[in-house]
C-alpha positions as CSV (number, residue, x, y, z in Angstrom):
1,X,42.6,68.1,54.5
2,X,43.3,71.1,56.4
3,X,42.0,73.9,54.0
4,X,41.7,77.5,54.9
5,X,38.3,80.0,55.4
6,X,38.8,83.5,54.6
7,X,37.2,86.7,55.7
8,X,37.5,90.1,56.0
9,X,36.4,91.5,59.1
10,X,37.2,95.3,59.3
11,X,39.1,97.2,56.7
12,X,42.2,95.9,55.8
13,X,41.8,93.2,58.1
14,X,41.6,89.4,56.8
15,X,40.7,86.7,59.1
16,X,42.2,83.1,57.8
17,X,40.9,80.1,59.8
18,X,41.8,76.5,59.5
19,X,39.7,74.3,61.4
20,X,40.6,71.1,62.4
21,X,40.2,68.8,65.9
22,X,43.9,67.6,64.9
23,X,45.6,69.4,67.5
24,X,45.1,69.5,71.1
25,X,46.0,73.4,71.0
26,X,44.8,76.0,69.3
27,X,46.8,78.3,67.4
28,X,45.7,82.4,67.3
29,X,48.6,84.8,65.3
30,X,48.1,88.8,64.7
31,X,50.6,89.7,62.0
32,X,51.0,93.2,60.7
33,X,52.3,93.9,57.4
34,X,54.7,96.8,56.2
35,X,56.9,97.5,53.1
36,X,60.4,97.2,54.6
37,X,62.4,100.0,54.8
38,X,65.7,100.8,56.3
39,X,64.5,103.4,57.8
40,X,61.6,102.2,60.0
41,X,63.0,98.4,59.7
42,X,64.3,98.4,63.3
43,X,61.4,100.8,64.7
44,X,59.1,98.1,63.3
45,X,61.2,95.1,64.7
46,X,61.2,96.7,68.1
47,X,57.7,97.4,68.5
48,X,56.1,93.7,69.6
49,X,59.0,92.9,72.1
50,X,58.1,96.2,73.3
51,X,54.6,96.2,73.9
52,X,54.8,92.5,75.1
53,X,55.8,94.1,78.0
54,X,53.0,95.2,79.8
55,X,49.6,97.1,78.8
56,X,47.2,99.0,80.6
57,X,45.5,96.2,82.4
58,X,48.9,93.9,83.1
59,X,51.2,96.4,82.9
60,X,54.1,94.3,83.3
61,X,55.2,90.8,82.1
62,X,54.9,89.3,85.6
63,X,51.3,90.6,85.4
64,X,51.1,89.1,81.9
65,X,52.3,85.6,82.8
66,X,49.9,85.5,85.5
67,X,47.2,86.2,82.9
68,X,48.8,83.2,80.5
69,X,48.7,81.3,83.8
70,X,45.4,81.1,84.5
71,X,44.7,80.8,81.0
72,X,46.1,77.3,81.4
73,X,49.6,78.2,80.2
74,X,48.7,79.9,77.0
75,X,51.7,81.7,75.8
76,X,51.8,85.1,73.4
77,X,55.3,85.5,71.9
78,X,56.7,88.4,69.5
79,X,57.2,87.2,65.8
80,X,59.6,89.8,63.7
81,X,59.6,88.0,60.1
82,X,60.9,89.8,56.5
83,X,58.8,88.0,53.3
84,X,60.0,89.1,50.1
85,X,60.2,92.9,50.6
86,X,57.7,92.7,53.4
87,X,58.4,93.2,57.0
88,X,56.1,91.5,58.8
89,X,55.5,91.8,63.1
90,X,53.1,90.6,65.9
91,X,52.4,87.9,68.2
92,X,51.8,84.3,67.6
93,X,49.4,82.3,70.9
94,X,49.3,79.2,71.6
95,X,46.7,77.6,73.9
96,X,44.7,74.6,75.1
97,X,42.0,74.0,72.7
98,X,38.5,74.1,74.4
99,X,37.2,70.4,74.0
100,X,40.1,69.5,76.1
101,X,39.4,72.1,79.5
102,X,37.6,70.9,82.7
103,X,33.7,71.3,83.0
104,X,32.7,72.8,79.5
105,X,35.0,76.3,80.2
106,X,36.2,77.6,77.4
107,X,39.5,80.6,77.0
108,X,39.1,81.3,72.8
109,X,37.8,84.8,73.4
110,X,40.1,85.3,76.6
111,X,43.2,84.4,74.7
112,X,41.9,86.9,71.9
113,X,41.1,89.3,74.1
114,X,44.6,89.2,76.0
115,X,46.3,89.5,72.1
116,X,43.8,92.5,71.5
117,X,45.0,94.6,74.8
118,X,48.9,94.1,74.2
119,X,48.5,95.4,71.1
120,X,45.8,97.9,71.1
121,X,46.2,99.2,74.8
122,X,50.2,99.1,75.7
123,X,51.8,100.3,79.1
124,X,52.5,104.1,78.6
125,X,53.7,106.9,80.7
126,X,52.8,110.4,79.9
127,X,51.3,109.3,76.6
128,X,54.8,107.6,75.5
129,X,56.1,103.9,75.5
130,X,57.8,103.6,79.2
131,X,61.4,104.4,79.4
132,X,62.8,101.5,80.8
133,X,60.7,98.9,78.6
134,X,62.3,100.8,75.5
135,X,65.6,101.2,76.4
136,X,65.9,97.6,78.1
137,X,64.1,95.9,74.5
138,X,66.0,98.5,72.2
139,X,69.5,96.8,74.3
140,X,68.1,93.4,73.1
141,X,67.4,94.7,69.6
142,X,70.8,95.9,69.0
143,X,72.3,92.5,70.6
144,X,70.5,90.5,67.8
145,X,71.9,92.6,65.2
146,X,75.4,92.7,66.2
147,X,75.1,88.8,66.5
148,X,74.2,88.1,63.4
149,X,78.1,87.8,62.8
150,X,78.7,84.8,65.0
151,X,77.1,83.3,62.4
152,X,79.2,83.1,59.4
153,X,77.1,81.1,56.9
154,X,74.0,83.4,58.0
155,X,75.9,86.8,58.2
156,X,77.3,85.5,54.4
157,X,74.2,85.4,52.9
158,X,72.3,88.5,54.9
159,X,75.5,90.6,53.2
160,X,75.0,88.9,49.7
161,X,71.0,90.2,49.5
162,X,72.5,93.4,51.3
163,X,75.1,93.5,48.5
164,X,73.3,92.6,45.3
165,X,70.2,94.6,46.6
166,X,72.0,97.5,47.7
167,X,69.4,99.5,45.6
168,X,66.2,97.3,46.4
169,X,64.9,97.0,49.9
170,X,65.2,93.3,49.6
171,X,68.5,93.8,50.8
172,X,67.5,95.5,54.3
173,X,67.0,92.8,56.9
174,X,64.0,92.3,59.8
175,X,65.7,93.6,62.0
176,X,67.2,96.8,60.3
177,X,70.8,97.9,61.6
178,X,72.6,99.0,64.4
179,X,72.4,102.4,63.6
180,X,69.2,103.0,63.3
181,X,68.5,100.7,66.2
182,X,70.6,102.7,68.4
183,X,68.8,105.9,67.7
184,X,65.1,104.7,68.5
185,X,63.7,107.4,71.1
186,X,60.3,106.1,73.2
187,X,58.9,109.6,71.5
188,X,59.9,108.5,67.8
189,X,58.8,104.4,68.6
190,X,55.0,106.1,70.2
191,X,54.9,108.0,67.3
192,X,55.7,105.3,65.1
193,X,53.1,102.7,66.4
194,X,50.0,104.4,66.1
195,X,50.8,105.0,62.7
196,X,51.5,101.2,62.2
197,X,48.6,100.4,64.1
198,X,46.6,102.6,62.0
199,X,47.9,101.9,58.5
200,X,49.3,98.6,58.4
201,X,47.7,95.7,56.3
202,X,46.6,92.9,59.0
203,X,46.2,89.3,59.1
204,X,44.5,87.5,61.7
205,X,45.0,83.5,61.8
206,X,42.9,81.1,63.8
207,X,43.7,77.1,64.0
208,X,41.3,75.1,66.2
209,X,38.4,73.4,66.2
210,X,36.3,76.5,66.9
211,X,34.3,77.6,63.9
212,X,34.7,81.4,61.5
213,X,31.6,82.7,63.0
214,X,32.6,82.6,66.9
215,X,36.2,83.5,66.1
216,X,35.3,86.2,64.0
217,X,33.2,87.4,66.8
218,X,35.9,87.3,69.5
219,X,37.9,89.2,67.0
220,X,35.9,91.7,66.7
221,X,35.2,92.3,70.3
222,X,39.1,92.1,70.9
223,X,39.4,94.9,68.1
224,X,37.1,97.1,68.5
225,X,38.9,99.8,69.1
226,X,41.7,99.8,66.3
227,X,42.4,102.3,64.1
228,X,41.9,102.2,60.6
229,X,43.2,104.8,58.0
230,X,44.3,104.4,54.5
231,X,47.7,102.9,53.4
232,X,50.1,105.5,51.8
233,X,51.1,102.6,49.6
234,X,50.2,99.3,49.2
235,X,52.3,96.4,50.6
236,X,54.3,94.8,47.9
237,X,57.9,92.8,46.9
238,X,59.3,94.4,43.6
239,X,60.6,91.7,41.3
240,X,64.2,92.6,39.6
241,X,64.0,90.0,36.0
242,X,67.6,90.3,34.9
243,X,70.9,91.9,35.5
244,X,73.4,93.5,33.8
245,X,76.6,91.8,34.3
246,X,77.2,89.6,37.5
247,X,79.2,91.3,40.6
248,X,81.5,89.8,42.5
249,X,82.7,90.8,46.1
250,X,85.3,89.5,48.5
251,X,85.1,90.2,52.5
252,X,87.4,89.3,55.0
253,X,87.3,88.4,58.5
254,X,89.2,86.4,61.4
255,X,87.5,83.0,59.8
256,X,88.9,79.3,59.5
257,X,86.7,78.4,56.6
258,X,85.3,80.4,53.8
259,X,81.9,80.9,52.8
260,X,80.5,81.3,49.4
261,X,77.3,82.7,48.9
262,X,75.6,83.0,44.9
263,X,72.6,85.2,44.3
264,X,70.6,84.3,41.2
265,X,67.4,86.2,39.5
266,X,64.9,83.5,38.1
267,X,64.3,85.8,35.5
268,X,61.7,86.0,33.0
269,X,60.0,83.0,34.6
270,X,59.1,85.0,36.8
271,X,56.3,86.9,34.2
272,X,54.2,83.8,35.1
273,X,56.2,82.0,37.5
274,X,55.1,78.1,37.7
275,X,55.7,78.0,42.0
276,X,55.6,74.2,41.9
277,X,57.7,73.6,39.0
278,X,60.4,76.1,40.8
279,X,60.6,74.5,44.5
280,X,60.7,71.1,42.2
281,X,63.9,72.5,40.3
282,X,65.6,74.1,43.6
283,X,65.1,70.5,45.0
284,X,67.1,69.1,42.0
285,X,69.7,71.7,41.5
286,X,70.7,72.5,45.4
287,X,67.7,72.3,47.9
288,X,67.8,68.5,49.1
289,X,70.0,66.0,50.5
290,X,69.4,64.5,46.7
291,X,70.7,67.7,44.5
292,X,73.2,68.3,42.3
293,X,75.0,70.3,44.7
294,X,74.9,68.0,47.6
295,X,75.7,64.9,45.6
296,X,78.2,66.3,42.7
297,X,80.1,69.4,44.6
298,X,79.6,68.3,48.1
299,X,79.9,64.4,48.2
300,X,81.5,63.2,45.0
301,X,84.1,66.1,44.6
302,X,84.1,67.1,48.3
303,X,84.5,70.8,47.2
304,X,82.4,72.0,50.0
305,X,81.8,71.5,53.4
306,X,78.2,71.8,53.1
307,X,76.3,73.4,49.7
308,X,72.6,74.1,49.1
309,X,70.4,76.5,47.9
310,X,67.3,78.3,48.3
311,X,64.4,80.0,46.3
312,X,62.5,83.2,47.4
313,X,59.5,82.9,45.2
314,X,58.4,86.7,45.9
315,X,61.5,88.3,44.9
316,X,62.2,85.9,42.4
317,X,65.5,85.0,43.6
318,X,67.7,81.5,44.4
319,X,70.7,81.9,46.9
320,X,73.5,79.4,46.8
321,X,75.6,79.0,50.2
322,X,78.4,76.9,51.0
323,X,81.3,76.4,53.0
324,X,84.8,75.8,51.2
325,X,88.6,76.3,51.9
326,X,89.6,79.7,50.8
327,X,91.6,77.9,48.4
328,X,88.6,76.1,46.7
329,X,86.8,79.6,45.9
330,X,87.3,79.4,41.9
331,X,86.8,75.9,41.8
332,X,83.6,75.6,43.6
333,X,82.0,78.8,42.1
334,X,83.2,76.6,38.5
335,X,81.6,73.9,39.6
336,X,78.0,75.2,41.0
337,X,77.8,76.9,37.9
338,X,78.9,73.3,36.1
339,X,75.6,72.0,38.0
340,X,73.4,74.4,37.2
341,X,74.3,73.7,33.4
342,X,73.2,70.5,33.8
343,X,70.1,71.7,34.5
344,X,70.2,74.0,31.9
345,X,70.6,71.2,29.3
346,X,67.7,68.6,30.9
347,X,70.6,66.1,32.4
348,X,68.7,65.0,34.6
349,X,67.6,61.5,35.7
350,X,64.2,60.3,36.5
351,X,65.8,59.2,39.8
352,X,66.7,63.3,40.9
353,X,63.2,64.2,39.9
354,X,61.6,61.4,41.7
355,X,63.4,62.3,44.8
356,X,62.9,66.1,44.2
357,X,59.1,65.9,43.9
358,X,59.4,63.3,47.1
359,X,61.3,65.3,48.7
360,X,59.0,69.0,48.0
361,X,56.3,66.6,48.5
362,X,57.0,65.4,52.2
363,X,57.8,68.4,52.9
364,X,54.2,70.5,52.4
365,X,52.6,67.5,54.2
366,X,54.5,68.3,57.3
367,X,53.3,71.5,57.5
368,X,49.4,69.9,58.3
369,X,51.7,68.2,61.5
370,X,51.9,71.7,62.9
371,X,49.8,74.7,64.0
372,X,53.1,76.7,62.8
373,X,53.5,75.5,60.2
374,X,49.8,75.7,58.5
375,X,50.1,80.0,59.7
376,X,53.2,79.9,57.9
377,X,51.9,78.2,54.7
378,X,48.6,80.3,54.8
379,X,49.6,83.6,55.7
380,X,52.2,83.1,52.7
381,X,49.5,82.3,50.2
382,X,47.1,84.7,51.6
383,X,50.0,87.6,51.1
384,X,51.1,86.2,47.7
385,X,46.9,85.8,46.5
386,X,47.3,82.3,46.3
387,X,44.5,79.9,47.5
388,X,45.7,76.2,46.9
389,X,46.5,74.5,49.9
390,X,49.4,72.0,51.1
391,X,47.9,68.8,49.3
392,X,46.7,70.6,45.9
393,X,50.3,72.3,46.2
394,X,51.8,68.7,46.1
395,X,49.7,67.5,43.4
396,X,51.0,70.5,41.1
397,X,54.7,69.2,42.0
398,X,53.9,65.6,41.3
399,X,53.4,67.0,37.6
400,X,56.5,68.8,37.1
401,X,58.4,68.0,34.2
402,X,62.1,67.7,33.3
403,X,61.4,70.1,30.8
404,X,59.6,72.0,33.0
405,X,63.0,72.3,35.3
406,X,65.1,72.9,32.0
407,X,62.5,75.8,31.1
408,X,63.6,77.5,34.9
409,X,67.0,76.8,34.8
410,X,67.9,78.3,31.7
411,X,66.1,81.3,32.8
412,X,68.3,82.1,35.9
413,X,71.0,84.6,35.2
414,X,73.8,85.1,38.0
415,X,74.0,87.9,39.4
416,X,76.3,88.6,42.3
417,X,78.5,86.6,43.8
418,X,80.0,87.4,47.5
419,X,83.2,85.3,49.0
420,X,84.1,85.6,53.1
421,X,87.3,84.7,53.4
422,X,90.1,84.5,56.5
423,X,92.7,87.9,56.6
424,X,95.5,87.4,54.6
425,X,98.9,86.8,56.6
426,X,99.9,89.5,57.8
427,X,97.5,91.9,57.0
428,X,96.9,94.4,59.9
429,X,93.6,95.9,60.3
């Protein structure tokens, strides 16, 4: 059982290690924690793709790969993630784990090392970020956002949350928008890292078969020189209970199929939310390939194209996406609703809840298959104070209870409810 060590090692900074001879690689992340706002979402965003551009010492990513190179491949890659009302950045490495390098050598505290000067000692010019690495990455920035359109069953849901959050900053995404992503100057981005550097709340991740003690010590050798001042605020999602009346809004674009996108608050579950007893009732209503939704809506009454739906345990909120006809709109939104009644009134067989809690189950145990996937889990419960790992996490959902379900479902309230639809004919503009 792959459980996790926790330390703190300067202020504000937690080291989480998870140490296993499981993998053949070891697994190193730095992740940075910020409140998201919409105005420093895409500063944030830009800032790791920036300074994994060069630093003092490689001062360009030729110079960097060379370094990875001779580090037997390892590889340092930018992570830009949003959890809850969080906006988390950084890097995430991934390298050969020492008991499998030639003659004893060992690259732990190099890798570390490597992280620690991207991030603490970036390529400036003058005192600023340089020109070209801000303007090429800002380019980049602003191409992500502008594709999130190509998408439509992403783009539908990013402008649900943006529409049923409009006053909550769950609704801003990583990345921020265009428009503040177009004005980011190298002066105002400079500016804006050392005070993330200094201020933000940090997590450090280790997976390996190297022990606390020595990567604690490369850490701190690797860090020695950051910054540390107090937080303005602390770091935290904002839980909305209830609503008062649900919302609907209707978009349209040059589309051939519609999408439908529901945003639910779990409500006043959410006072002492039960986080096994909800993923077990998002399995049964919408989140499996055994759900209400996929089964009923989907593949008895072929309503939808695809339906299924998804619980964000910090913000205490389920989203409900599917692809329909722009005909079927009433009908389907009728019908999810019909589901989630059903839930509402405990009609629901021991055969869903078996293959709920099977499917939740299978699920946490592939996260010990992967490096990834153990950061992902971790930093999670080490953000939401949680200390249970995968395995205790499954043995909660093995205990769920219809009731249990029935007690969450007839919590959730709907509260918006967003519809993309094609132009209508002959409509100009």
């Amino acid at each position: 059982m792959e459980n996790a060590e926790y330390r703190t090692v300067m202020p504000d900074v937690e080291l989480i290690c998870v140490k296993t001879d499981k993998f053949k690689t070891g697994y190193f992340s730095v992740t940075l924690l910020r409140n998201l706002r919409k105005e420093t979402a895409s500063k944030t965003a830009l800032l790791p793709y920036v300074l994994r551009r060069g630093c003092s010492k490689y001062p360009n990513m030729e110079s960097i790969s060379a370094a990875l190179d001779e580090l037997y491949g390892a590889s340092i890659d930018p992570v830009v993630r949003a959890l809850g009302e969080v906006q988390s950045i950084g890097f995430a490495c991934g390298f050969a784990d020492d008991r499998y390098l030639p003659d004893g050598e060992t690259i732990l505290e190099k890798v570390i090392g490597l992280v620690g000067e991207i991030l603490l000692d970036p390529a400036t010019r003058a005192g600023t970020f340089d020109s070209e690495y801000v303007i090429s990455e800002r380019k980049n920035l602003c191409d992500r956002i502008r594709s999130l359109i190509n998408d439509k069953r992403s783009y539908s849901i990013a402008r649900l949350k943006e529409l049923m959050c409009d006053n909550e900053h769950y609704g801003v995404d990583r990345f921020g928008t265009l428009k503040t992503a177009e004005r980011i100057t190298k002066l105002a981005l400079t500016r804006h890292y050392r005070s993330v550097i200094a201020s933000s709340q940090i997590k450090l991740f280790y997976c390996g078969s190297a022990d606390i003690d020595r990567v604690e010590a490369a850490v701190l050798a690797a860090f020695r020189t950051l910054p540390r001042s107090e937080r303005e605020e602390d770091v935290a999602t904002q839980i909305k209970i209830d609503c008062a009346e649900t919302r609907f809004f209707t978009e349209e674009l040059d589309v051939s199929q519609g999408k439908l996108a529901m945003g639910f608050r779990l409500g006043p579950i959410m006072y002492h939310p039960d986080y096994a007893a909800i993923a077990i009732f998002n399995a049964v209503f919408g989140g499996s390939v055994t759900s209400k939704l996929f089964v009923n809506v989907r593949e008895k009454l072929s309503l939808c194209y695809y339906a299924g739906s998804g619980t964000d345990r910090r913000k205490g909120v389920m989203l409900v996406s599917s692809g329909i006809d722009f005909d079927k709109y009433q009908t389907a939104l009728t019908e999810i609703i019909t589901q989630l009644d059903a839930c509402r009134n405990g009609e629901i067989t021991e055969e869903e809840l078996s293959s709920a809690k099977k499917y939740v189950i299978t699920m946490l145990r592939s996260l010990l298959d992967s490096a990834g996937g153990l950061e992902d889990y971790w930093l999670g419960q080490s953000i939401d104070g949680l200390t249970y790992g995968p395995e205790e996490y499954a043995a909660l959902a093995e205990d769920v209870t219809v009731e249990d379900i029935t007690a969450i479902a007839q919590s959730v309230v709907l509260d918006s409810v967003y519809f993309l639809r094609g132009r209508i004919e002959g409509q100009v503009g």
